[in-house]
One Martini backbone bead per residue (centre of mass of N, CA, C, O) as a GRO file, in nm:
protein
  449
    1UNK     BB    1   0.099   0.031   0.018
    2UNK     BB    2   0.029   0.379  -0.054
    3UNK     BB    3   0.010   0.708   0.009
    4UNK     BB    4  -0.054   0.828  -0.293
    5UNK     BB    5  -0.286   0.682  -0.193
    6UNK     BB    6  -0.580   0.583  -0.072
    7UNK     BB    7  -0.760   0.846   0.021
    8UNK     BB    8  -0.751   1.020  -0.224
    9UNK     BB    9  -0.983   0.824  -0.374
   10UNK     BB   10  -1.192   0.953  -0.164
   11UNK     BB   11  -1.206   1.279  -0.145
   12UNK     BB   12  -1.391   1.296  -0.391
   13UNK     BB   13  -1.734   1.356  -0.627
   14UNK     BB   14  -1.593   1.488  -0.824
   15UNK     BB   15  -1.422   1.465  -1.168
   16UNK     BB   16  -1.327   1.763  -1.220
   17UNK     BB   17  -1.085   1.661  -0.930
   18UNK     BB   18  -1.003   1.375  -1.083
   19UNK     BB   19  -0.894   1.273  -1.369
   20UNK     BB   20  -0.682   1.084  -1.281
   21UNK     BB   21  -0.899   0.801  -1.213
   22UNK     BB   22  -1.067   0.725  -1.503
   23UNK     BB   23  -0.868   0.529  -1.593
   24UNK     BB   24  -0.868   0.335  -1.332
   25UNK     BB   25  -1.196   0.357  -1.217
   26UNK     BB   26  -1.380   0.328  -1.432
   27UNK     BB   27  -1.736   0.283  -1.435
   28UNK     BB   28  -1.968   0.216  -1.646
   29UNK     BB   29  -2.282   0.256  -1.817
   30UNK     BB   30  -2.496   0.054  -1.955
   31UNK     BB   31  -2.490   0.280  -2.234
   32UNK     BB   32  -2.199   0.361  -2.319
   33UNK     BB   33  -2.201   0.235  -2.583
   34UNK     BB   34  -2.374   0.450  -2.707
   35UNK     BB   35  -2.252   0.698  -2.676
   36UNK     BB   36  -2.003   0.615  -2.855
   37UNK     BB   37  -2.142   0.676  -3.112
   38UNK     BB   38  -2.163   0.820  -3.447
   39UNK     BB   39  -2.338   1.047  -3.287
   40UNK     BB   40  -2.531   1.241  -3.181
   41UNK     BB   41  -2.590   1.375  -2.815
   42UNK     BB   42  -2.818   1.314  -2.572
   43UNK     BB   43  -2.749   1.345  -2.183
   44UNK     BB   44  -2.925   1.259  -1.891
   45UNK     BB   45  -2.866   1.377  -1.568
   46UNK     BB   46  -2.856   1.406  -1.292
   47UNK     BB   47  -2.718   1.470  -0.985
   48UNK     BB   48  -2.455   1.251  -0.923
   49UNK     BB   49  -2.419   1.049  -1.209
   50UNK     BB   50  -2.150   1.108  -1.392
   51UNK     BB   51  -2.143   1.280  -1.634
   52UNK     BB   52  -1.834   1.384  -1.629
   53UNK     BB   53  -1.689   1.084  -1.619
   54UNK     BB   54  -1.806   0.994  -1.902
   55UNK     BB   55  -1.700   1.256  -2.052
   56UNK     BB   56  -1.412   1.180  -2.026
   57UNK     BB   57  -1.435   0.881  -2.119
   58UNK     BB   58  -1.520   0.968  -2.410
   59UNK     BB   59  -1.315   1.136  -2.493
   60UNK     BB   60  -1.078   0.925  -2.477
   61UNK     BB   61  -1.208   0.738  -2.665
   62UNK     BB   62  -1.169   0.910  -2.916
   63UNK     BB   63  -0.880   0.985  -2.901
   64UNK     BB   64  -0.787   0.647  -2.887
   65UNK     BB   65  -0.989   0.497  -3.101
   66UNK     BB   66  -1.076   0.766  -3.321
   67UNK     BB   67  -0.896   1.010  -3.390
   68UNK     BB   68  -1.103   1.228  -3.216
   69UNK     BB   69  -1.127   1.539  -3.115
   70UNK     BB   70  -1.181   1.682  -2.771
   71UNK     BB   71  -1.418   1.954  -2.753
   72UNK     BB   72  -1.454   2.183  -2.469
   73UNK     BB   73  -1.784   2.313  -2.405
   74UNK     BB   74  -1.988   2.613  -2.338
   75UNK     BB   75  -2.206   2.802  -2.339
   76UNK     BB   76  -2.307   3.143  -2.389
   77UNK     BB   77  -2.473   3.330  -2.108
   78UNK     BB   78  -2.497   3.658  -2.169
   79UNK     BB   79  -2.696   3.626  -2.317
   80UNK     BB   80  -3.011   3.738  -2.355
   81UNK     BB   81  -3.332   3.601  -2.329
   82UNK     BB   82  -3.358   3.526  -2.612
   83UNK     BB   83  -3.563   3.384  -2.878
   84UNK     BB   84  -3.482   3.180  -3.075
   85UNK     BB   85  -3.234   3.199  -3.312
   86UNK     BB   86  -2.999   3.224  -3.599
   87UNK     BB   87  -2.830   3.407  -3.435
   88UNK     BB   88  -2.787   3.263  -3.202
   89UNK     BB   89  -2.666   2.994  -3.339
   90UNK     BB   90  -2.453   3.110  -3.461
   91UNK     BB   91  -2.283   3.243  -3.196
   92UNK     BB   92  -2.240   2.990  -3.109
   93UNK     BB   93  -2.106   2.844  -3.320
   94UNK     BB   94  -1.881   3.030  -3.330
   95UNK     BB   95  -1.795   2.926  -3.030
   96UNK     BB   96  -1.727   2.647  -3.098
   97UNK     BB   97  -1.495   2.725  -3.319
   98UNK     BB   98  -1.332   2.860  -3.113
   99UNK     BB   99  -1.259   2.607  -2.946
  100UNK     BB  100  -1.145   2.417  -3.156
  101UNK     BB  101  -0.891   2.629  -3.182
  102UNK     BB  102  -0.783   2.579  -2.914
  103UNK     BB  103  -0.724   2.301  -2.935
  104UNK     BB  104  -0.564   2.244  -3.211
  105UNK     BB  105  -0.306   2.466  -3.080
  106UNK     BB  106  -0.229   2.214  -2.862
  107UNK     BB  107  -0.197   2.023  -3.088
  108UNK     BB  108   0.014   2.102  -3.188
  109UNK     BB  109   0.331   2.151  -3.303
  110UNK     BB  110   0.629   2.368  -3.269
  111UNK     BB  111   0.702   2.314  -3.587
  112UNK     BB  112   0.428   2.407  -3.737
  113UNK     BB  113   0.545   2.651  -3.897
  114UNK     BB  114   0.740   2.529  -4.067
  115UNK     BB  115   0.549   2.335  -4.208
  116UNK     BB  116   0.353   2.484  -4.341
  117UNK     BB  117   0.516   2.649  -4.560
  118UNK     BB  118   0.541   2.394  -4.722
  119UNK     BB  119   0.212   2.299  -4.695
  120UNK     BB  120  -0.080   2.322  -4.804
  121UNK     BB  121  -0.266   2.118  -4.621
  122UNK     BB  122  -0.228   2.374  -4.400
  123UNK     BB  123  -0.416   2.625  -4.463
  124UNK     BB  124  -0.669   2.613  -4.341
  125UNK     BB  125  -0.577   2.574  -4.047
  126UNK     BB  126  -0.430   2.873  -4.056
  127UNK     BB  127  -0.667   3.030  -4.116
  128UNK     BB  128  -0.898   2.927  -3.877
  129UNK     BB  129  -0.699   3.040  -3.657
  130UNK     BB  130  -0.693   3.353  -3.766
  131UNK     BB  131  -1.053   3.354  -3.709
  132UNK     BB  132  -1.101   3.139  -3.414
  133UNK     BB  133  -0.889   3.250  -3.218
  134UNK     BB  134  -0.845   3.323  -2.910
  135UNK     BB  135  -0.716   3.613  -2.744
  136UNK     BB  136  -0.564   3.461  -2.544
  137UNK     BB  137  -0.388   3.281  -2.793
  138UNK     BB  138  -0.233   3.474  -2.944
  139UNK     BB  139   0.069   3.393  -2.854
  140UNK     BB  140   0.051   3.120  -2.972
  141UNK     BB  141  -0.045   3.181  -3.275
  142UNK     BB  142   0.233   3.301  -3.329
  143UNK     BB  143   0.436   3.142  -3.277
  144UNK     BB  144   0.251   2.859  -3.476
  145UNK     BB  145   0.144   3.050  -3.712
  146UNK     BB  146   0.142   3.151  -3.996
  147UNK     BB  147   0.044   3.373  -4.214
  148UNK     BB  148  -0.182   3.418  -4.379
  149UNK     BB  149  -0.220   3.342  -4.800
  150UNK     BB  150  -0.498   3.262  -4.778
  151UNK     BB  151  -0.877   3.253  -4.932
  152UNK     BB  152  -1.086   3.045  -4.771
  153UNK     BB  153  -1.216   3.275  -4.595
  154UNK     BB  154  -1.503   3.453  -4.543
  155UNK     BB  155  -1.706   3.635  -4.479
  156UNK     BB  156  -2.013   3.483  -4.595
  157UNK     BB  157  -1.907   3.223  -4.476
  158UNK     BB  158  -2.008   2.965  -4.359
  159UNK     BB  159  -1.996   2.778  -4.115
  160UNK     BB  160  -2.067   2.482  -4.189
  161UNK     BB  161  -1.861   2.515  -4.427
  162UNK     BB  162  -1.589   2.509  -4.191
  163UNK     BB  163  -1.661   2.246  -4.105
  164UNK     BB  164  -1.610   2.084  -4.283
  165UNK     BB  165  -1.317   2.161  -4.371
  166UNK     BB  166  -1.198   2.127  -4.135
  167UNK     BB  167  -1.240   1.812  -4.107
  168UNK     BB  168  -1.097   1.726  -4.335
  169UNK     BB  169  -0.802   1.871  -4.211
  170UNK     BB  170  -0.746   1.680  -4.030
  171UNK     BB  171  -0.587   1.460  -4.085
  172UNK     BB  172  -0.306   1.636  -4.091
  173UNK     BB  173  -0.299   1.652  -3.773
  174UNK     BB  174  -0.409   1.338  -3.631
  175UNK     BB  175  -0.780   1.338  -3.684
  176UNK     BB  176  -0.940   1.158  -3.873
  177UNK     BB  177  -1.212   1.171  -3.684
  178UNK     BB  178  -1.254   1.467  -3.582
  179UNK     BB  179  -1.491   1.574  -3.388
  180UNK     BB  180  -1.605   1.652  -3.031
  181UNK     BB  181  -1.820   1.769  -2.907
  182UNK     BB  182  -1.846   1.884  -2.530
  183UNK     BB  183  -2.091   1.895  -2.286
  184UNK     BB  184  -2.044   2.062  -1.963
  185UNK     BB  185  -2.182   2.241  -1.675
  186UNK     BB  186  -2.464   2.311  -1.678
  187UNK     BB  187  -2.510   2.592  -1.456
  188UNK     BB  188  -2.739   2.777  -1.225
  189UNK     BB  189  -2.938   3.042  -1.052
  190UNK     BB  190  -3.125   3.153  -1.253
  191UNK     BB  191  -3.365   3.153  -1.427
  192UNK     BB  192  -3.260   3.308  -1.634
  193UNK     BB  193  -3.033   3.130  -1.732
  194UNK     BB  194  -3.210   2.892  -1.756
  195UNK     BB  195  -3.329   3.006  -2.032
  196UNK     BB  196  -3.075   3.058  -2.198
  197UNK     BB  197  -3.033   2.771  -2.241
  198UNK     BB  198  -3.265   2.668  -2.385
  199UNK     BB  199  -3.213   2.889  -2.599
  200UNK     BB  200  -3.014   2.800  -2.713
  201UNK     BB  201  -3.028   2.489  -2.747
  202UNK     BB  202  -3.239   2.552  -2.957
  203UNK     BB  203  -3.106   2.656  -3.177
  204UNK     BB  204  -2.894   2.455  -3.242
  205UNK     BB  205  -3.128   2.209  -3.273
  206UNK     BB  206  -3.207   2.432  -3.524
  207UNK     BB  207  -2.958   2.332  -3.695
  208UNK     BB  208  -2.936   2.062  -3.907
  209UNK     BB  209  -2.665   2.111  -4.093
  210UNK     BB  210  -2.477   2.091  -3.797
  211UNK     BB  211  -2.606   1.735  -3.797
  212UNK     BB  212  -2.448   1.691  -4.120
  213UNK     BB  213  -2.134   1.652  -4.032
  214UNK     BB  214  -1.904   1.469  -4.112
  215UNK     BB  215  -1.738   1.420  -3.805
  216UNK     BB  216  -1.922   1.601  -3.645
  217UNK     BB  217  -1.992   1.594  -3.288
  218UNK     BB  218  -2.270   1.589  -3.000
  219UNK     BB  219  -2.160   1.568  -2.684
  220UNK     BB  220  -2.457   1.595  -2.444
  221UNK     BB  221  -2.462   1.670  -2.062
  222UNK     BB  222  -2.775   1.691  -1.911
  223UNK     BB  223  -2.999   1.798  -1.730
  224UNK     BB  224  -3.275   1.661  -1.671
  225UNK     BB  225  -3.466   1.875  -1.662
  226UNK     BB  226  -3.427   1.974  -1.989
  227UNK     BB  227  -3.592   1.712  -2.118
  228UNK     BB  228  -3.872   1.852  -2.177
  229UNK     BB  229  -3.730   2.110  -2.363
  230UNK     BB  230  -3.600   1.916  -2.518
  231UNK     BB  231  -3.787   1.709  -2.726
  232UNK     BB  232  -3.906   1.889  -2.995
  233UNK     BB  233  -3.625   1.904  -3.147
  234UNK     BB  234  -3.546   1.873  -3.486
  235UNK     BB  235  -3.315   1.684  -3.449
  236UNK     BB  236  -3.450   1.465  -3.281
  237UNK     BB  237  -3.673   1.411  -3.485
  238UNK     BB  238  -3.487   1.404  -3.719
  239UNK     BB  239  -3.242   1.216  -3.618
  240UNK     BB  240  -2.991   1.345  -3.541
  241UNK     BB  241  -3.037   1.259  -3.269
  242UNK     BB  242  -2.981   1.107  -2.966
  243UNK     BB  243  -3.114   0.965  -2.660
  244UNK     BB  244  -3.009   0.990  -2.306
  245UNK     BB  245  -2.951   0.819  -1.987
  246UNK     BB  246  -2.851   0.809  -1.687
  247UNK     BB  247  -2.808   0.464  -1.518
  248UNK     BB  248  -2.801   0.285  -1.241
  249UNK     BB  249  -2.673  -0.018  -1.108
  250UNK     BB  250  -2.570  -0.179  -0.816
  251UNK     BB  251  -2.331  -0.386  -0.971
  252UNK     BB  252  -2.173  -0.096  -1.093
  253UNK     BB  253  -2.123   0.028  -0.786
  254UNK     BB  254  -1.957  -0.207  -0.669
  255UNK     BB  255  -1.754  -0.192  -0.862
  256UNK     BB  256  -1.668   0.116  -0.813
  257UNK     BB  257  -1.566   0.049  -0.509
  258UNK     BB  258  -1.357  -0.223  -0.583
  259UNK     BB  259  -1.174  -0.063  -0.745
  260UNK     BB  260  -1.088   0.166  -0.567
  261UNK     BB  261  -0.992   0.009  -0.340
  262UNK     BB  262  -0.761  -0.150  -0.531
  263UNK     BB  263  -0.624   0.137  -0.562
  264UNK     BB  264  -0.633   0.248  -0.268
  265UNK     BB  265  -0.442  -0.024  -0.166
  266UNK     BB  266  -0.286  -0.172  -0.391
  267UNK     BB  267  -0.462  -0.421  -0.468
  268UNK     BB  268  -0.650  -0.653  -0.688
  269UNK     BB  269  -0.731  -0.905  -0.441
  270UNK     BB  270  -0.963  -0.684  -0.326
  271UNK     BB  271  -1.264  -0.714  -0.162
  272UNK     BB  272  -1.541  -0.611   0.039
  273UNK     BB  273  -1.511  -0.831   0.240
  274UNK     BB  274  -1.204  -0.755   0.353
  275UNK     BB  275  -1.380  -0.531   0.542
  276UNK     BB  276  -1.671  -0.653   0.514
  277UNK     BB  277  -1.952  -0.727   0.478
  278UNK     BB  278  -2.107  -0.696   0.130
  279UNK     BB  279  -2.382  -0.696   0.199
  280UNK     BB  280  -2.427  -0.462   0.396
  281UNK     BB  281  -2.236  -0.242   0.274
  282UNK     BB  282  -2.453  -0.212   0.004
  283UNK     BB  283  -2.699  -0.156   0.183
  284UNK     BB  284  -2.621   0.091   0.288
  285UNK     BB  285  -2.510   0.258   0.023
  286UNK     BB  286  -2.804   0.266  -0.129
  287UNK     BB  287  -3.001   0.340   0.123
  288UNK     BB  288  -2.832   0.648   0.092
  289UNK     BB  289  -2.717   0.666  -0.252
  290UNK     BB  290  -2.852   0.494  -0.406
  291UNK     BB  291  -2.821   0.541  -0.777
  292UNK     BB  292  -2.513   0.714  -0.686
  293UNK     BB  293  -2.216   0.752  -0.701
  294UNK     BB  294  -2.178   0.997  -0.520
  295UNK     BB  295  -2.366   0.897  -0.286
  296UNK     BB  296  -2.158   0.642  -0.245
  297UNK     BB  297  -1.889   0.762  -0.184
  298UNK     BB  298  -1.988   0.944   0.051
  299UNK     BB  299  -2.060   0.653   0.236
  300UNK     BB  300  -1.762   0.517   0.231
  301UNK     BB  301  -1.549   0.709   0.300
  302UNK     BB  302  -1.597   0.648   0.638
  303UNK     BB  303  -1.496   0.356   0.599
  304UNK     BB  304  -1.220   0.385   0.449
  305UNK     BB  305  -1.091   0.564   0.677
  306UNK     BB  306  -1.139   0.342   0.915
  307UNK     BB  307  -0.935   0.130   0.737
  308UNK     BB  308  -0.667   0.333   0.703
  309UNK     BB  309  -0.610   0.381   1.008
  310UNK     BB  310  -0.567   0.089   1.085
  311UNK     BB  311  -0.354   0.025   0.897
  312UNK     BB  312  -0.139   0.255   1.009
  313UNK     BB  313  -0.149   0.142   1.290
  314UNK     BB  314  -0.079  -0.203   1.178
  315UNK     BB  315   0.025  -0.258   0.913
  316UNK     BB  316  -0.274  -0.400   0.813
  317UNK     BB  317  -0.520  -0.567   0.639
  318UNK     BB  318  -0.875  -0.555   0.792
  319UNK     BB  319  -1.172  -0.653   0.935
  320UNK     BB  320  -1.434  -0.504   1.070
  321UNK     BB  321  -1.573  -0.465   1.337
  322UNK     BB  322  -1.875  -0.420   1.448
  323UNK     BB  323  -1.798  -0.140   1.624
  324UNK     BB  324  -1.634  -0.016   1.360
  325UNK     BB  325  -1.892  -0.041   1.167
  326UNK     BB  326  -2.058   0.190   1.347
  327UNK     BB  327  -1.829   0.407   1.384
  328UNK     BB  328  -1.819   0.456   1.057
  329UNK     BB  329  -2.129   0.541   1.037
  330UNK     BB  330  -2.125   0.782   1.234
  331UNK     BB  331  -1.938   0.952   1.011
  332UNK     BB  332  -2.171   1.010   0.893
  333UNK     BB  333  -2.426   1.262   0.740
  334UNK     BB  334  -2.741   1.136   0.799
  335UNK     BB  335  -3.062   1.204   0.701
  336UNK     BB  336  -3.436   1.283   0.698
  337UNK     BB  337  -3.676   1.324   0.502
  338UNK     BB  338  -3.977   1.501   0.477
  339UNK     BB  339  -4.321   1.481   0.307
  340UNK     BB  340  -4.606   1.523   0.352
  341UNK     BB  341  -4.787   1.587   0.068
  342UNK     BB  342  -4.643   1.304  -0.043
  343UNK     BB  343  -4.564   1.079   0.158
  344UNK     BB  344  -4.241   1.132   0.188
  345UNK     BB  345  -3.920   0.979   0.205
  346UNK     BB  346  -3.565   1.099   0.280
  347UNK     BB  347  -3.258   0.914   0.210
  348UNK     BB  348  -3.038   1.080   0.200
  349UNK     BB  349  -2.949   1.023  -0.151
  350UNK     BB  350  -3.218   0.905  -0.213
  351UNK     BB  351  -3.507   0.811  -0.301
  352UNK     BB  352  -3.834   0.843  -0.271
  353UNK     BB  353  -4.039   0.716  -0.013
  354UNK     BB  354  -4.382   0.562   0.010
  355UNK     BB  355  -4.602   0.585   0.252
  356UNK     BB  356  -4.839   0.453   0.360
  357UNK     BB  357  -5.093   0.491   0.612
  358UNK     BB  358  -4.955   0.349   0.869
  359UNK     BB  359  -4.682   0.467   0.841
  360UNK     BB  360  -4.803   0.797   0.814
  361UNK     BB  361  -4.910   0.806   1.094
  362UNK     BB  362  -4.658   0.712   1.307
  363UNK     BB  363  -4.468   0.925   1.164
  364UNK     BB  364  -4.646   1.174   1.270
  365UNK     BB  365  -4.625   1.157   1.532
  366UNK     BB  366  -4.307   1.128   1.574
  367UNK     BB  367  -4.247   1.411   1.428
  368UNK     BB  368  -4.403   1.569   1.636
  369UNK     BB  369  -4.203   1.452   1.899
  370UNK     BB  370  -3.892   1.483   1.782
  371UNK     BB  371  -3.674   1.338   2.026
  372UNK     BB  372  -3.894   1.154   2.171
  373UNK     BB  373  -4.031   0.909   2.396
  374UNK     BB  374  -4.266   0.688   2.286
  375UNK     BB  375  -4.476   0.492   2.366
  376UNK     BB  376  -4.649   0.239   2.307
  377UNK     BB  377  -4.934   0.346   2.408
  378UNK     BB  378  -4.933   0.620   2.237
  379UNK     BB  379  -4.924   0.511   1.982
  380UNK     BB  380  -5.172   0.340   1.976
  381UNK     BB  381  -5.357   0.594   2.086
  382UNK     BB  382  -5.251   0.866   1.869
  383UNK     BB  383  -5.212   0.663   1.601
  384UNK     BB  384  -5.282   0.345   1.540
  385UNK     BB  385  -5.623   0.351   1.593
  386UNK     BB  386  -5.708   0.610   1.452
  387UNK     BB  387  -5.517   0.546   1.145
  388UNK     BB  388  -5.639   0.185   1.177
  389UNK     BB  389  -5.863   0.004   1.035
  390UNK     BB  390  -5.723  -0.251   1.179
  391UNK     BB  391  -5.813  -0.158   1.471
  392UNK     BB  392  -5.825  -0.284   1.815
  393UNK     BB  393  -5.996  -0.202   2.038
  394UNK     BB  394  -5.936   0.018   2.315
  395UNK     BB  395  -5.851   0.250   2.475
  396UNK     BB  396  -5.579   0.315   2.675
  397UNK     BB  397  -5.535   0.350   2.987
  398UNK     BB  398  -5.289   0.414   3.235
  399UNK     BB  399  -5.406   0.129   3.385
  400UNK     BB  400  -5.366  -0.011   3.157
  401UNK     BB  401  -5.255  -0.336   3.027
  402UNK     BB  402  -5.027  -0.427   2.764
  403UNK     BB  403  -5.104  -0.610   2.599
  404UNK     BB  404  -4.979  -0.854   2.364
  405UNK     BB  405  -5.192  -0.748   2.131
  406UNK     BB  406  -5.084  -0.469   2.142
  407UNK     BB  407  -4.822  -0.481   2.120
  408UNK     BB  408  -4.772  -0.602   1.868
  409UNK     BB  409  -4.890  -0.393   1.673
  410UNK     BB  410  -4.703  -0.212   1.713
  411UNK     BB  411  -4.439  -0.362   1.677
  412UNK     BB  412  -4.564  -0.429   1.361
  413UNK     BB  413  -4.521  -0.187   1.278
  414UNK     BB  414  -4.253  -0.050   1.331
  415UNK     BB  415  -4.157  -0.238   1.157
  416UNK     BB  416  -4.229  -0.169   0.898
  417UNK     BB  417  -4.130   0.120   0.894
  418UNK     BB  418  -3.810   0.047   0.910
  419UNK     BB  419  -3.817  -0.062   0.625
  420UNK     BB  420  -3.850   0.250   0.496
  421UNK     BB  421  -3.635   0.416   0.664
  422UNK     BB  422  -3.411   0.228   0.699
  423UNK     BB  423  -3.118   0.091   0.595
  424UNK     BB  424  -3.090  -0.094   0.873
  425UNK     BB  425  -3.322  -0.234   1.043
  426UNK     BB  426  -3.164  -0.413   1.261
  427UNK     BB  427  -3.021  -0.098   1.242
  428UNK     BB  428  -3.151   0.164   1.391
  429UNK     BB  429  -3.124   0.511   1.382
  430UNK     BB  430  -3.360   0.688   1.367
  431UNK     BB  431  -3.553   0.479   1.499
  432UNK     BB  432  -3.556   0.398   1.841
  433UNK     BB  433  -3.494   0.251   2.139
  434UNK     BB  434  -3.620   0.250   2.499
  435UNK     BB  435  -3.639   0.065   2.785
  436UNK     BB  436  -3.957   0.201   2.904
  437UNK     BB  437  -4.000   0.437   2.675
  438UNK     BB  438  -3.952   0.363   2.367
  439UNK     BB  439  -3.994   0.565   2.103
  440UNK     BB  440  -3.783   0.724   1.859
  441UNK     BB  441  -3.693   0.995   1.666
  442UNK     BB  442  -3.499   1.100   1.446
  443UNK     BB  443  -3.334   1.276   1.140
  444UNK     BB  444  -3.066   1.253   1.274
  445UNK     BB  445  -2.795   1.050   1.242
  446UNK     BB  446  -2.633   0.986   1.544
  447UNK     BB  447  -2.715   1.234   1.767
  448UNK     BB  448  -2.649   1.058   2.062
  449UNK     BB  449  -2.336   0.914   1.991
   0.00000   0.00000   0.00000
């Protein structure tokens, strides 16, 4: 095990921290051979499914195995929230052709002046770069593009026939495989940013030209909420591009757990058994972190951190005991939401679970009393008798004795809800019993521990 590996494997949650794990980490989405495909692509995935590190893997992949360059783009968004129009269209696609243009500033060789002048095949692309590198760039491009002396790029040269000719041009550079623009990161503060970023991609979208260029092409990953507004756009209708969502397995998000593991371990033949039960462990961060890698790693991190310091201590590695697995779990932040109007609650980062009538009862007297020990008695008395329709027999007073019929009743209630709210019912961390006082709820979870 080494030192520069270890804890940084799981220090951060997102892609964007860490693009050096990507070679070594990366599990696909059960999607991604679709993703691959030669066509553009909107790609739509919740906060924390993986979008930036899928477009990472997916640039990687254009790169190395399709030998066509990946530029990353982000729309301009100073733009006034106007109404889509091919003025708009243009001027984000000038945008897009500049982004490229900074690309493959960088990726030209340094020699790169000298071999143009001797080469007629270099003058599109030494013109293309004095028309489309940015501001920031000119010192760049005096370095290594000579003076264009050729006039192949008028004023009113269409953009789209500009992409055409760039992209054969490509294949001089060492790119035959074209370009394909990476969209990622798209997110917003305001409402009104928020209807930018639509209407910029809807006009995009109606410039079917644009998705016409052999061998140029769009993977845009975007937040789910875009997927209703950009539904009838004109490329899609026209199957100009493929539509998919980022959806993740259980057992590819064990993978990315085991493979993180063995890397962060630097072992191999380590794997989630050897730190602690995998049934378990599996069960927890599911119930946690839903079927999201982000979600996954959240709930991972402070077990697997309680794991690198038994072995810096002891230096050997071993699985953790009970104890030692209950007080890793205590080191997550993990809270309970509900929704009443909705009879929903939410566990950690995972999705919303809908209440029964009779768990939806229970649960709502104990969040009013929340924080509070309540009897079985009251239990029984103020939740489970009044709104649970096969409640049987009278009110409890206080003198009375709670036979093992009403006993049975709450455990057996009691018992539902936690399978409902608790990521391990059998542990449960919510919900908890104290002999002679009875339940409690709280919301934040190993409260008082």
């Amino acid at each position: 095990m080494t030192k520069d590996k270890g804890l940084i494997v799981f220090m951060n949650k997102n892609a964007e921290a860490e693009p050096w794990l990507i070679p070594h980490a990366f599990v696909p989405p059960p999607d991604f051979e679709f993703f691959k495909g030669s066509t553009s692509s909107l790609i739509y995935a919740k906060s924390g499914m993986g979008k930036t590190a899928v477009s990472c893997a997916l640039a990687e992949y254009a790169r190395s195995q399709l030998k066509c360059l990946p530029v990353q783009w982000t729309p301009d968004l100073t733009f006034n929230p106007q109404a889509p129009s091919t003025e708009l269209a243009n001027a984000q696609f000038s945008s897009v052709l500049s982004a490229c243009a900074h690309e493959i500033l960088r990726e030209l060789p340094k020699d790169f002046k000298k071999r143009a002048k001797d080469n007629r095949n270099f003058d599109f692309i030494a013109e293309f770069l004095h028309h489309f590198t940015p501001k920031q760039d000119n010192e760049l491009l005096i370095e290594k593009i000579p003076i264009s002396k050729s006039f192949l790029i008028g004023r009113d040269t269409k953009l789209e026939v500009i992409a055409t000719e760039l992209i054969k041009s490509m294949q001089f550079v060492g790119f035959p495989g074209g370009i394909w623009i990476m969209v990622d990161g798209l997110t917003w503060n305001l409402d009104v940013q928020k209807q930018i970023v639509i209407n910029v991609l809807r006009s995009i979208l109606s410039t079917l030209s644009v998705f016409e260029i052999p061998n140029f092409h769009f993977k845009m990953f975007l937040p789910l909420e875009l997927e209703r507004e950009l539904v009838e756009n004109p490329a899609r209708v026209k199957e100009r591009v493929t539509t998919f969502r980022i959806a993740w397995e259980a057992k590819r998000l064990r993978a990315m757990i085991e493979k993180r593991l063995r890397l962060a371990l630097d072992n191999e033949q380590v794997h989630a058994d050897h730190i602690y039960s995998a049934e378990e462990l599996f069960t927890w961060l599911e119930a946690c972190g839903g079927l999201s890698p982000r979600g996954w790693l959240e709930y991972f991190r402070p077990i697997f951190a309680t794991v690198w310091e038994n072995y810096e201590l002891e230096g050997i590695l071993r699985r953790l005991e009970k104890n030692e697995w209950v007080t890793a779990r205590k080191r997550s932040s993990l809270q309970l939401r509900f929704y009443p109007d909705n009879s929903q609650i939410v566990i950690g980062m995972n999705s919303p679970r809908t209440l029964s009538q009779e768990e939806l009862a229970i649960f709502s007297y104990l969040y009013k009393n929340e924080g509070r020990y309540c009897s079985k008695r009251e239990i029984y008395n103020k939740a489970y008798l009044p709104f649970n329709t096969k409640g049987r027999g009278k009110e409890l007073g206080p003198q009375d004795e709670l036979t093992k019929e009403y006993d049975d009743l709450v455990n057996t209630a009691i018992h539902r809800l936690r399978k409902t709210i608790e990521p391990l019912p059998k542990n449960p961390v919510f919900l908890t019993m104290k002999k002679n006082l009875g339940y409690r709820l709280s919301l934040q979870a190993f409260l008082d521990e």
